[in-house]
C-alpha positions in Angstrom: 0.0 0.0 0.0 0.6 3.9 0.2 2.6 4.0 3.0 4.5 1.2 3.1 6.1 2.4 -0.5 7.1 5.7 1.3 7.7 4.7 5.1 11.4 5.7 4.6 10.8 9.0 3.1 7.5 9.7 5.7 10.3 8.3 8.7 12.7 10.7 7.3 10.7 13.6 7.1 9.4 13.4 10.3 12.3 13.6 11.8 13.6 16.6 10.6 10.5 18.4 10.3 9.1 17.6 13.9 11.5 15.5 15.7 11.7 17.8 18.4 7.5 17.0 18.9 8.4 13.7 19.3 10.9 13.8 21.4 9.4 15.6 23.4 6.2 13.4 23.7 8.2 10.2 24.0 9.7 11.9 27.0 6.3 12.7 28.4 4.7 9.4 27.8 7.7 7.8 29.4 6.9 9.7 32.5 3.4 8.0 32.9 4.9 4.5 32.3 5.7 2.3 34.8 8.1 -1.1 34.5 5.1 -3.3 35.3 2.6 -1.6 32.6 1.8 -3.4 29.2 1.2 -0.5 26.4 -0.8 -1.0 23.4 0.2 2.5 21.2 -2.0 2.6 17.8 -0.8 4.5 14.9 3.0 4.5 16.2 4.2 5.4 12.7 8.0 4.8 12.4 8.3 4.3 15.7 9.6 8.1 17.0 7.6 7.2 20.1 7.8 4.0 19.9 11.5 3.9 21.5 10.9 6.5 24.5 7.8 3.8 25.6 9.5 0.5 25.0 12.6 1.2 27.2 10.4 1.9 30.1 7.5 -0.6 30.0 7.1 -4.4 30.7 5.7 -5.0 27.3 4.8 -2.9 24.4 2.7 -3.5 21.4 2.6 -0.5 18.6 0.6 -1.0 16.0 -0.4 1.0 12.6 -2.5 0.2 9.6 0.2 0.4 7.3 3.3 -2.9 8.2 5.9 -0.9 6.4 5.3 1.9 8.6 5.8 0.2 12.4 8.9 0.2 14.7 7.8 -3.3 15.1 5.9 -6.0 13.2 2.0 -5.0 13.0 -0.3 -7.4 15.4 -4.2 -7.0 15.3 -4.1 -7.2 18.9 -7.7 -8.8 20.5 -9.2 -8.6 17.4 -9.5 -5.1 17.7 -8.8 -3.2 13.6 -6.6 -0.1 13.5 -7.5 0.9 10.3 -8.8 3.6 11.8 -7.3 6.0 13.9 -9.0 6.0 17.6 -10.0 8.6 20.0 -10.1 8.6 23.5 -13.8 7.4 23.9 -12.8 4.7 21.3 -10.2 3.3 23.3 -12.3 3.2 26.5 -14.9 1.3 24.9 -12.3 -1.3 23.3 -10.7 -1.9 26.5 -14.2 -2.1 28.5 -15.6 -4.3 25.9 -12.4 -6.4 26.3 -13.0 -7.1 30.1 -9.9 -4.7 30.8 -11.1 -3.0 34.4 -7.6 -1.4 35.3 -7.0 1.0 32.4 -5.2 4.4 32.7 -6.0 7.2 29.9 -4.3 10.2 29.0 -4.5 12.6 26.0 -1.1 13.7 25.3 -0.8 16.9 23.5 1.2 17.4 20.3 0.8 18.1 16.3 -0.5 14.9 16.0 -3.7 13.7 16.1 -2.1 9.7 17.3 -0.5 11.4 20.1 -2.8 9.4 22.6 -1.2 7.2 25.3 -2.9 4.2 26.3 -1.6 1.7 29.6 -3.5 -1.0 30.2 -2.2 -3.2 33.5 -3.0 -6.5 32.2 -5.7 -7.2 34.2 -8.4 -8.9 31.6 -11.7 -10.8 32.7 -10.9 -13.3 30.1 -8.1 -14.1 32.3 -10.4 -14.3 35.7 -13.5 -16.3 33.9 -14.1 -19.6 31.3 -16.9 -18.2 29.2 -18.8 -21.4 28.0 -22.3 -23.2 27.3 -23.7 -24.0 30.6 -23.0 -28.0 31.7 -26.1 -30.2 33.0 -24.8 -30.6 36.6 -24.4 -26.7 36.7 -28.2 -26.5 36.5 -29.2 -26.4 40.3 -26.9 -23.9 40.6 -28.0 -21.9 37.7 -31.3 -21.6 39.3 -30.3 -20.7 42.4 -28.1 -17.5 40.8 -31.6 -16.6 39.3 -33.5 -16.6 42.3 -30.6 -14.3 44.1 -30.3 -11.8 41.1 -34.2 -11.3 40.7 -36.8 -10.3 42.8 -39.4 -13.3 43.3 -42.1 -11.6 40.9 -39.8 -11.3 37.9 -37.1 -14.3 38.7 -37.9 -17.9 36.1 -38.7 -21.0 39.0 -36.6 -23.5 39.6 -38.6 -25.7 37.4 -38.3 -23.4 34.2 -35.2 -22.9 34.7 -34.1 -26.6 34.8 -36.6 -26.8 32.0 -34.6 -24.6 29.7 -31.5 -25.6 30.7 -32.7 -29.2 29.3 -34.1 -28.1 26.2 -32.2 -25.5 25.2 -28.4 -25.9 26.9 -26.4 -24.6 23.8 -28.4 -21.1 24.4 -27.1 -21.1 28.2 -24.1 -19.2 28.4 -22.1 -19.3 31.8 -19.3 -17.6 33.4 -17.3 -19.7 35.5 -14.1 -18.2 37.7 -11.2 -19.9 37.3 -10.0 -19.5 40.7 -12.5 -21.1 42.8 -14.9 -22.9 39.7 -17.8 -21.1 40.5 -21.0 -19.9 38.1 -20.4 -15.8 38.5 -23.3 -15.2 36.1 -25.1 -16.0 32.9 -27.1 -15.2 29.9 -29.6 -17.6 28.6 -32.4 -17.7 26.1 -34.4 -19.6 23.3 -34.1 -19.7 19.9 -37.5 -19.0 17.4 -38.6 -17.4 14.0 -40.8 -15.5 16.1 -40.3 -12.0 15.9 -41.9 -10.5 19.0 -41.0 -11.1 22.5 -44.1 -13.2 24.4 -44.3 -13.9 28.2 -44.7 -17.7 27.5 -41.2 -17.9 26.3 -40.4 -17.7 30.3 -42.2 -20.8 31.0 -42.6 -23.4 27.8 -39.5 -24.2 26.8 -41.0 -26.5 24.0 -41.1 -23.2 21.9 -37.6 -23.6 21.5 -36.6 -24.1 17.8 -32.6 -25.1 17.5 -32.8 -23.6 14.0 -34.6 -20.5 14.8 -33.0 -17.1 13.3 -33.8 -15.2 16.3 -33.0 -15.4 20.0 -35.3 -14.5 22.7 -33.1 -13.3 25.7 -34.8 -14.9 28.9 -32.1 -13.3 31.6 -28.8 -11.8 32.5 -28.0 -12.8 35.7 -24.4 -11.5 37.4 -24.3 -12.5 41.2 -23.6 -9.4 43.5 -20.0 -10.1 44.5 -19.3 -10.3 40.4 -20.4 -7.1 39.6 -18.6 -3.5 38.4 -16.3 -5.6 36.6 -17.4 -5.7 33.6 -18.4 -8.9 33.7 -22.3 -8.5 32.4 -20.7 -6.8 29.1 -18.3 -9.6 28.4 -20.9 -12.4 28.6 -23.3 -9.9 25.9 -21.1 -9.7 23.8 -19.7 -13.2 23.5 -23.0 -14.2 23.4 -23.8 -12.0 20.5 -20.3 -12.9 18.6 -21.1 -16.9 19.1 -25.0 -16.6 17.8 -23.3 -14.5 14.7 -21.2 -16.8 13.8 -24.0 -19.4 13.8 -25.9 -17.0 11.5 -28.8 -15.7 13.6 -30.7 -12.8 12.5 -31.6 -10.6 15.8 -31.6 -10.9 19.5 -34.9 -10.0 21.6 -35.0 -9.0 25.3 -37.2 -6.8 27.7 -35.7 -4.9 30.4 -37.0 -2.3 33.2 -36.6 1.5 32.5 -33.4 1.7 34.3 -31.5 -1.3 32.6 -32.5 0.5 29.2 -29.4 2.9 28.8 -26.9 0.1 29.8 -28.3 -2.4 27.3 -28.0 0.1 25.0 -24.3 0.7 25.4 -23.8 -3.0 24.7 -25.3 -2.6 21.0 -29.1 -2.9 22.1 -31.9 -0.7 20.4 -35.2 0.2 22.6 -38.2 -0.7 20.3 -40.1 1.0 23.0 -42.6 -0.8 25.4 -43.2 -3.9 25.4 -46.4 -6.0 25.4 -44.5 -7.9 28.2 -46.7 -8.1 31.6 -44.4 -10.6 33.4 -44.0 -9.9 36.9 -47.1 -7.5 36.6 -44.8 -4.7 35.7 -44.1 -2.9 32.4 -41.5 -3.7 30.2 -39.0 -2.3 27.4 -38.2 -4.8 24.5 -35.0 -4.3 22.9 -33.2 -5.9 19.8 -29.7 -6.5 18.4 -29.7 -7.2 14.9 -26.6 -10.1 14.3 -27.4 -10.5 10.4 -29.3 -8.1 8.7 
């Protein structure tokens, strides 16, 4: 491509017509570095800053979209694509979508627009939790994580929940810590080519179709101690990613009026209220669409 025919002359160039810039930011990102961090630096160029980062850090990945242009071999690090160049509120959500919960940011002034430092400590849920379809001798305990995380009027009974779990174990998606094998939460549902969300997918699990496009979302369930770690995210979107890949159309779920705006920053759209009654409260159903 473009710039990997004229990384020399662009390396070259830089240096003489804003080396001091760089210098000066390598400096100053150096400062905020400590021998412990691993750094992920996006659009590192010919790697001005590059050098200033690596000699202070544990580990440093610098990436940009162009291979001829990096200090070091380009890695498409956690799937993430830096074609683009990110912002601030881009990196946030990359790192929260990855399960990342110790992340530092600062916006680091200069000519360019890349100048952005980013230290993660690696500290990623994907490290803390085995993400995985939920095993038949997990079921009692599944059941039990639903009656803690929901009040009685809205939590699935014990016997729905086992029915479910029967039926439709592929759609029951589990987080399990590593350290001490426990369930930390779930998200389960049922697959159907209905379109609209019904109560009666709570409680007949025959309506489960293993070839249906959509996915009716039955409950997110996180236990207390798990929580405000990003936890509830991770499972979404893994959930969504492995339903993708399986080619489903659209995932379905209702929600209370104060779990709409988080829902919504995990990809969701509010269709508005729902014809939902379960519990004897009022509803919002929300969608995903995973194949248009």
């Amino acid at each position: 491509m473009f710039w990997d025919k004229v990384a020399p002359l662009y390396d070259l160039f830089e240096n003489v017509y804003n080396g001091k810039v760089y210098t000066g930011t390598g400096k100053k990102v150096a400062e905020l570095i400590e021998p412990s961090d691993e750094v992920l630096e996006c659009a590192c160029g010919t790697g001005a800053i590059s050098i200033y980062i690596a000699q202070k850090c544990r580990k440093l990945i610098a990436t940009d979209f162009a291979p001829g242009t990096a200090a070091v071999k380009f890695i498409t690090l956690l799937g993430a694509d830096f074609k683009r160049q990110f912002d601030l509120d881009s990196y946030k959500k990359f790192f929260e979508d990855k399960g990342y919960t110790d992340v530092r940011y600062h916006v680091v002034d200069g000519r360019m627009p890349c100048a952005i430092a980013v230290i993660t400590k690696k500290d990623s849920i994907y490290d803390k939790y085995e993400f995985r379809s939920i095993r038949p001798e997990e079921a009692e305990e599944a059941a039990e994580i639903e009656r803690i995380c929901f009040p009685p009027n809205e939590a699935c009974s014990k016997e729905h929940m086992l029915e479910r779990i029967s039926a439709a174990s592929e759609l029951f998606y589990v987080a399990i810590e590593k350290e001490t094998g426990k369930m930390a939460g779930f998200l389960n549902g049922i697959a159907t080519d209905e379109t609209t969300f019904r109560d009666d997918f709570f409680t007949d699990a025959s309506l489960h179709d293993p070839k249906g496009r959509n996915v009716m979302l039955l409950g997110l369930d996180v236990l207390p101690e798990f929580r405000n770690q990003g936890l509830a995210r991770a499972i979404v979107r893994n959930y969504c990613h492995r339903e993708e890949e399986k080619g489903r159309k659209r995932m379905v779920l209702t929600c209370n009026t104060d779990k709409v705006k988080m829902y919504q920053k995990f990809g969701f759209h509010d269709l508005g209220e729902s014809a939902s009654e379960w519990g004897g409260e009022k509803w919002h159903e929300m969608e995903i669409i995973l194949n248009g």
